[in-house]
PyMOL commands that place a pseudoatom at each C-alpha (Angstrom):
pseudoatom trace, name=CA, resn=UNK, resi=1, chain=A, elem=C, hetatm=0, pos=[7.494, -35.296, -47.949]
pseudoatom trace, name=CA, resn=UNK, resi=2, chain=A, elem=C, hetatm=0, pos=[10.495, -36.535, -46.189]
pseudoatom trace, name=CA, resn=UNK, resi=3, chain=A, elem=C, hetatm=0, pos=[11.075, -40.248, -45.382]
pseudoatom trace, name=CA, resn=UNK, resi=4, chain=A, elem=C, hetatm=0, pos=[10.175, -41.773, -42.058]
pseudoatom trace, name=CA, resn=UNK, resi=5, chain=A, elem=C, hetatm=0, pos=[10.416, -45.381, -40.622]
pseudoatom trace, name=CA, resn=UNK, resi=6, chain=A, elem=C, hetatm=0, pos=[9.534, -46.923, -37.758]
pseudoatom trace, name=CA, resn=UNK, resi=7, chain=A, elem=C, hetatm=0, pos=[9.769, -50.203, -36.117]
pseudoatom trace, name=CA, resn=UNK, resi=8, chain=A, elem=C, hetatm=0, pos=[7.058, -52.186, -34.548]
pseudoatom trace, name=CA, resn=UNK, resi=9, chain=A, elem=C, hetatm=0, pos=[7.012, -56.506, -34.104]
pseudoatom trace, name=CA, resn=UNK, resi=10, chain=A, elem=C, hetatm=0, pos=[4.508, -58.372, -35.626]
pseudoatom trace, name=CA, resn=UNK, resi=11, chain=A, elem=C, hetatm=0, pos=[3.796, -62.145, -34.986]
pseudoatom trace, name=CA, resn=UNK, resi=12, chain=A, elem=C, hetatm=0, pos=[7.532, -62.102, -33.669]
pseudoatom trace, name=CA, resn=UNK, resi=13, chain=A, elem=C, hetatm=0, pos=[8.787, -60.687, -36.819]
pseudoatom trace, name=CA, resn=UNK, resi=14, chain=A, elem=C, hetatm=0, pos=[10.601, -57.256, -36.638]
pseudoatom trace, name=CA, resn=UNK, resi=15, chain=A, elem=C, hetatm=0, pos=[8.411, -55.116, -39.523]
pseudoatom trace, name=CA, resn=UNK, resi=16, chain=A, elem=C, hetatm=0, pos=[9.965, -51.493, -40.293]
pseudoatom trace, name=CA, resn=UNK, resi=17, chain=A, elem=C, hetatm=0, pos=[7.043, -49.033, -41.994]
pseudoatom trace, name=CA, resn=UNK, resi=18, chain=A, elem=C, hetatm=0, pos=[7.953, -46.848, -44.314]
pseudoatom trace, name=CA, resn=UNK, resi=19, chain=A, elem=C, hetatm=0, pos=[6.236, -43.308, -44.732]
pseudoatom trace, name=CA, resn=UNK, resi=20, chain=A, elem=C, hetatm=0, pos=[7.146, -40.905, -47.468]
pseudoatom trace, name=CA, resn=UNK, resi=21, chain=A, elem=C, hetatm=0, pos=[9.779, -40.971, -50.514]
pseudoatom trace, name=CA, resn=UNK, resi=22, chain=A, elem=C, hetatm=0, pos=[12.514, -42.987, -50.628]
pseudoatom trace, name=CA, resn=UNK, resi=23, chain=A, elem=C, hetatm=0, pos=[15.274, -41.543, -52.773]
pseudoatom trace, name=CA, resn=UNK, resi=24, chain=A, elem=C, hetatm=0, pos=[18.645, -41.055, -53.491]
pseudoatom trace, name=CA, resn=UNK, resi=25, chain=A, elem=C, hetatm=0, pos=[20.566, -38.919, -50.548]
pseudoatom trace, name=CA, resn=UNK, resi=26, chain=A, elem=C, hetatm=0, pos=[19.937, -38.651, -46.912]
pseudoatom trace, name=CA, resn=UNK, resi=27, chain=A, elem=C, hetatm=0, pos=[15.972, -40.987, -47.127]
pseudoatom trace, name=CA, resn=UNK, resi=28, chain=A, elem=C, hetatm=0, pos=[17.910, -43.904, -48.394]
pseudoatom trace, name=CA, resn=UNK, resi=29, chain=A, elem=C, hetatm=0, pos=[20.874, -43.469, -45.909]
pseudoatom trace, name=CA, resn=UNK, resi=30, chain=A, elem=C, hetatm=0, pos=[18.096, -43.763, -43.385]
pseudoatom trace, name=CA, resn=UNK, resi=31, chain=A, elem=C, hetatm=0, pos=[16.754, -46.128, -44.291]
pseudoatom trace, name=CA, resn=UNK, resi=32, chain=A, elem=C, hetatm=0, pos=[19.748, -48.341, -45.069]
pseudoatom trace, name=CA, resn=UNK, resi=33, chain=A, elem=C, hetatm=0, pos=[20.933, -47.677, -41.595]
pseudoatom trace, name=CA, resn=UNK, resi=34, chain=A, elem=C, hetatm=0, pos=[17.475, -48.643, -40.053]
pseudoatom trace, name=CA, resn=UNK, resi=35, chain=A, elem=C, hetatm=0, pos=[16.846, -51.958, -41.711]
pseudoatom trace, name=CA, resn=UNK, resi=36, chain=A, elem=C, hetatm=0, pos=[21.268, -52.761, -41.664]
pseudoatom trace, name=CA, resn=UNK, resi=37, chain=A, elem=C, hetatm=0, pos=[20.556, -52.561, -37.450]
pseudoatom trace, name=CA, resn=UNK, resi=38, chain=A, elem=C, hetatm=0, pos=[17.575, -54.087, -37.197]
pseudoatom trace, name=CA, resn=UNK, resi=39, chain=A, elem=C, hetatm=0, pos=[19.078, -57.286, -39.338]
pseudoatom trace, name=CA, resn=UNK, resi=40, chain=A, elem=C, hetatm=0, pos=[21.834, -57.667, -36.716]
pseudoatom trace, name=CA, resn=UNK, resi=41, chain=A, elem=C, hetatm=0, pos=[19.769, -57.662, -34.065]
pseudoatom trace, name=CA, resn=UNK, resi=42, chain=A, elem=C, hetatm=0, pos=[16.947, -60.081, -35.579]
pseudoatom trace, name=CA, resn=UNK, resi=43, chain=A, elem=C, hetatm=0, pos=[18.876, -62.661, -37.107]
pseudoatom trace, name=CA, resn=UNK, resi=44, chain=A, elem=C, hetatm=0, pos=[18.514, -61.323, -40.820]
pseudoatom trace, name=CA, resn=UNK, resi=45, chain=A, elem=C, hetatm=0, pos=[14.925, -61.526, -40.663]
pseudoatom trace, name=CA, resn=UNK, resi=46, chain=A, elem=C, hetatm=0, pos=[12.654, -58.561, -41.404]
pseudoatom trace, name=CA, resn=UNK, resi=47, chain=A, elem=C, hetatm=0, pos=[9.449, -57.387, -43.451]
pseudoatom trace, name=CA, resn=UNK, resi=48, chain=A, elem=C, hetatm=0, pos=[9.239, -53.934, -44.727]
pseudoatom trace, name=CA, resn=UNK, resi=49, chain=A, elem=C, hetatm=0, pos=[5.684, -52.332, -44.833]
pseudoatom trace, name=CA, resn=UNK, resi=50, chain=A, elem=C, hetatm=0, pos=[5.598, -50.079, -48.186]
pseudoatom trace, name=CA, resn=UNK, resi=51, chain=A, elem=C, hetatm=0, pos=[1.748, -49.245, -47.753]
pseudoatom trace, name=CA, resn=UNK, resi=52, chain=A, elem=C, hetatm=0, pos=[2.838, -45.675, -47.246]
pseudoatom trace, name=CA, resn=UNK, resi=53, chain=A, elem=C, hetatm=0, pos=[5.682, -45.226, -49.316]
pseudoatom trace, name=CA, resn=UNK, resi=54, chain=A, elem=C, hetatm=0, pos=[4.336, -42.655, -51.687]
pseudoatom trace, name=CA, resn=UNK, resi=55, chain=A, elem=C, hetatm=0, pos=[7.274, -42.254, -53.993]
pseudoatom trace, name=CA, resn=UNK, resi=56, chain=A, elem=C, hetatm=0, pos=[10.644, -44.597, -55.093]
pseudoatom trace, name=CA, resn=UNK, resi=57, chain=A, elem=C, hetatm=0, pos=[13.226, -43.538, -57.712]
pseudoatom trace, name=CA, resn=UNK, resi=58, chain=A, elem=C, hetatm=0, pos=[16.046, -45.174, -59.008]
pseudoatom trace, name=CA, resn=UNK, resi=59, chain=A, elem=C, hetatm=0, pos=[18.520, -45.022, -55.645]
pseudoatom trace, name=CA, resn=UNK, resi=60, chain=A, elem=C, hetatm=0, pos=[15.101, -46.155, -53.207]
pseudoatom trace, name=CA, resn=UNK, resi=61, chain=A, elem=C, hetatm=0, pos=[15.136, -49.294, -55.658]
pseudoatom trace, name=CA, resn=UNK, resi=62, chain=A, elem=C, hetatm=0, pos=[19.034, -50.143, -55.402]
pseudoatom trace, name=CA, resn=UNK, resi=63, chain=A, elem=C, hetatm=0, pos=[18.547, -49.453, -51.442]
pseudoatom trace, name=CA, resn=UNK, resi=64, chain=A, elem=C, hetatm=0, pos=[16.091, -52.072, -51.619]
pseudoatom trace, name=CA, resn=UNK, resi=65, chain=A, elem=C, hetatm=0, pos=[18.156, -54.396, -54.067]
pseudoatom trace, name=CA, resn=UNK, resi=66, chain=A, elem=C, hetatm=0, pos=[21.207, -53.792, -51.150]
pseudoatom trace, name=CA, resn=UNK, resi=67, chain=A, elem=C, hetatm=0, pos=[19.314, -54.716, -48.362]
pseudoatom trace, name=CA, resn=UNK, resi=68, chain=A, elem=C, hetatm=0, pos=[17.796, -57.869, -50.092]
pseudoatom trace, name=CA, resn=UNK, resi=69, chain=A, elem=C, hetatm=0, pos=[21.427, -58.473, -50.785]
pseudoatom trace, name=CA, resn=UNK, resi=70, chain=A, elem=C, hetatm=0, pos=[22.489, -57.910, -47.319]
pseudoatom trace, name=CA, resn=UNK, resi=71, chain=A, elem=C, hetatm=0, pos=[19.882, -60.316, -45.467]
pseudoatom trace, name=CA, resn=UNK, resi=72, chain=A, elem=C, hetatm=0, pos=[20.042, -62.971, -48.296]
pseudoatom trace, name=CA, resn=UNK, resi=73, chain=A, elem=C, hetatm=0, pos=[24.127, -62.929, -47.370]
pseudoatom trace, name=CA, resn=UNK, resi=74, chain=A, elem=C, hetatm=0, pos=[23.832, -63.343, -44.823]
pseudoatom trace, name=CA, resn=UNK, resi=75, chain=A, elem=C, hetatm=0, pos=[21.277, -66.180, -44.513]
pseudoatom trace, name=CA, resn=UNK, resi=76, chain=A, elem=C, hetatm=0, pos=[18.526, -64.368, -44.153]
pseudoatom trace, name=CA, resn=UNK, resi=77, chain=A, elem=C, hetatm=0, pos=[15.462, -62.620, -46.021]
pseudoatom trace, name=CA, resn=UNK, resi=78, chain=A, elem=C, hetatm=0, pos=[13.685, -59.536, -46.603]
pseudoatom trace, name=CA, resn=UNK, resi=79, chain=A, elem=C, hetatm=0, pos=[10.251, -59.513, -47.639]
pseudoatom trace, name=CA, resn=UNK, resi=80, chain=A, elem=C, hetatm=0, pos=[8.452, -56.263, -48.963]
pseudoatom trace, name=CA, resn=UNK, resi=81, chain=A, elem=C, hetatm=0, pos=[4.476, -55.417, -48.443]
pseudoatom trace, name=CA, resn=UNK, resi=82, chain=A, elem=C, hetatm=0, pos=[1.655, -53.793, -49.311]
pseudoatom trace, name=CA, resn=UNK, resi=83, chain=A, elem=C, hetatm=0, pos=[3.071, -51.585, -52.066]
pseudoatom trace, name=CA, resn=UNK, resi=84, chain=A, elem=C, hetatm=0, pos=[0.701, -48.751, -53.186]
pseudoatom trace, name=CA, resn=UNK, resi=85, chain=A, elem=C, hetatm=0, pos=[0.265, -49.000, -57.011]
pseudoatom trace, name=CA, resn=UNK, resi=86, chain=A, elem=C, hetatm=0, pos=[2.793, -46.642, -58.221]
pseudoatom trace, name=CA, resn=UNK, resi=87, chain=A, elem=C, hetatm=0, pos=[5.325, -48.014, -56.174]
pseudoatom trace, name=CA, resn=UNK, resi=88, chain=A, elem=C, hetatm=0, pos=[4.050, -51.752, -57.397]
pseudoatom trace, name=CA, resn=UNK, resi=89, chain=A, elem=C, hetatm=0, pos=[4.378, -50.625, -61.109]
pseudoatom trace, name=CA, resn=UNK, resi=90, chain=A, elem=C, hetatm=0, pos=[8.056, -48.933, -60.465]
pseudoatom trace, name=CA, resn=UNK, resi=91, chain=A, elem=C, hetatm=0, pos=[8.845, -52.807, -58.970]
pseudoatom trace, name=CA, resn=UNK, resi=92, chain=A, elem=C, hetatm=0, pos=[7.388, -54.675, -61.829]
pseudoatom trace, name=CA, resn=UNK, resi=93, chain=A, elem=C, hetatm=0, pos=[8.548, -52.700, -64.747]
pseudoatom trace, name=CA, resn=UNK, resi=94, chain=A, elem=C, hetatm=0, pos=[12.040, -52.969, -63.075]
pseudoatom trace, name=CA, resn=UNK, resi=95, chain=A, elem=C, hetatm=0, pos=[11.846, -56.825, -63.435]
pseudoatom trace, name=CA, resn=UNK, resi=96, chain=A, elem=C, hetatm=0, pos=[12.419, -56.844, -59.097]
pseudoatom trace, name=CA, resn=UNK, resi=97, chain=A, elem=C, hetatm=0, pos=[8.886, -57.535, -58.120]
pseudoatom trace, name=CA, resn=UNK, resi=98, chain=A, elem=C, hetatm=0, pos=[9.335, -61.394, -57.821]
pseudoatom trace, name=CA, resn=UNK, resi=99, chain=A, elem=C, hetatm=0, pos=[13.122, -61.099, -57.166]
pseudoatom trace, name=CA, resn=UNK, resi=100, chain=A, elem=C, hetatm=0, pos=[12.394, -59.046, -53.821]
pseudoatom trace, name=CA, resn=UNK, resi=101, chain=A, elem=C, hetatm=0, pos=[9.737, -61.441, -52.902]
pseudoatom trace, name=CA, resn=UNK, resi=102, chain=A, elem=C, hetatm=0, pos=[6.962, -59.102, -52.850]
pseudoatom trace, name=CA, resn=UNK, resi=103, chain=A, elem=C, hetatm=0, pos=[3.973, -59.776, -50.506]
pseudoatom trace, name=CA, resn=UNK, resi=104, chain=A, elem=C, hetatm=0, pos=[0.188, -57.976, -51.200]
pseudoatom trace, name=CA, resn=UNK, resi=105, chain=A, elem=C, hetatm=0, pos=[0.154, -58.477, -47.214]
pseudoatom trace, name=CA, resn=UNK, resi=106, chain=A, elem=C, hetatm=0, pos=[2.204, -58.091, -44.501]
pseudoatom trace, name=CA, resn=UNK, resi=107, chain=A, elem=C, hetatm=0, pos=[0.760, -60.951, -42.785]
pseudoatom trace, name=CA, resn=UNK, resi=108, chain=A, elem=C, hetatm=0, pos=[1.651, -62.586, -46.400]
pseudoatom trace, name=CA, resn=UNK, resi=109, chain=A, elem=C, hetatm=0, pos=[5.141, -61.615, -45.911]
pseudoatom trace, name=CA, resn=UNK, resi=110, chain=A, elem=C, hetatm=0, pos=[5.222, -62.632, -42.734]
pseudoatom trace, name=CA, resn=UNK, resi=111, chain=A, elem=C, hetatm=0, pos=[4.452, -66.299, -43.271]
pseudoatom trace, name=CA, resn=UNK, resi=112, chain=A, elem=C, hetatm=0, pos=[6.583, -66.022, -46.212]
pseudoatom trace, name=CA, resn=UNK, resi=113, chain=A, elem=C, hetatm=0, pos=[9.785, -65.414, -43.823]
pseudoatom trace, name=CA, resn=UNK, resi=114, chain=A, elem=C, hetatm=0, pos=[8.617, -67.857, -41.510]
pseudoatom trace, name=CA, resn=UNK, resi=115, chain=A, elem=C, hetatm=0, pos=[8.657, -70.701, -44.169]
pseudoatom trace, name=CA, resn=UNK, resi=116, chain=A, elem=C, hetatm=0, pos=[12.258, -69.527, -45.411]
pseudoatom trace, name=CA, resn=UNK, resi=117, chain=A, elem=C, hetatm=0, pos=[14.227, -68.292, -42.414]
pseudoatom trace, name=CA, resn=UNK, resi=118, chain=A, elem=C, hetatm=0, pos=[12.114, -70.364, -39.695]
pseudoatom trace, name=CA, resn=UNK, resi=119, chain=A, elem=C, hetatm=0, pos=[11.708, -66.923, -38.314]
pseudoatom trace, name=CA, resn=UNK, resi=120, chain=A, elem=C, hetatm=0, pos=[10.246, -66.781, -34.828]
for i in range(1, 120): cmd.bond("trace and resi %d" % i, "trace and resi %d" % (i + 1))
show_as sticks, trace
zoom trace
């Protein structure tokens, strides 16, 4: 199953779902490339929906470490939601789930973004 994302708004906030596996090659090129443009054009605010994400290895997590990076750089924040349980337990036993401020919601996340980036 290959990775796809999309981008919809929700509640102002630019949310990107993810569908599929993310791992190392082309699916986290894609998906670093998706979430890196949508950042600039947001103003480093952006919540991505992992309620489909079937599958993370080792290079989906440091894509998702990068980006956190990236936003939190640059003032901004990243919030992750709704991850499936396998993709929860790869999270948690990787110490991350707290560091990448990890939402059971998206609306969750959302709020969450608001209160630290005062995003729209």
């Amino acid at each position: 199953m290959e990775l796809k994302v999309s981008k919809r708004i929700a509640d102002g906030v630019p949310v990107v779902d993810v569908h599929g596996r993310l791992v190392f090659g082309e699916e986290t090129k894609v998906l670093r490339n998706f979430v890196k443009d949508i950042l600039e054009v947001s103003g480093q605010a952006v919540v991505l929906n992992l309620e489909q994400l079937a599958y993370v290895d080792s290079g989906g997590i440091g894509t998702l470490v990068g980006l956190y990076t990236t936003a939190r750089a640059a003032g901004g924040d990243i919030k992750l939601a709704c991850p499936n349980a396998r993709v929860q337990h790869v999270l948690e036993i990787t110490r991350l789930f707290s560091v990448l401020g990890v939402c059971p919601t998206e609306s969750k996340a959302i709020e969450e973004l608001r209160r630290h980036t005062g995003a729209a």
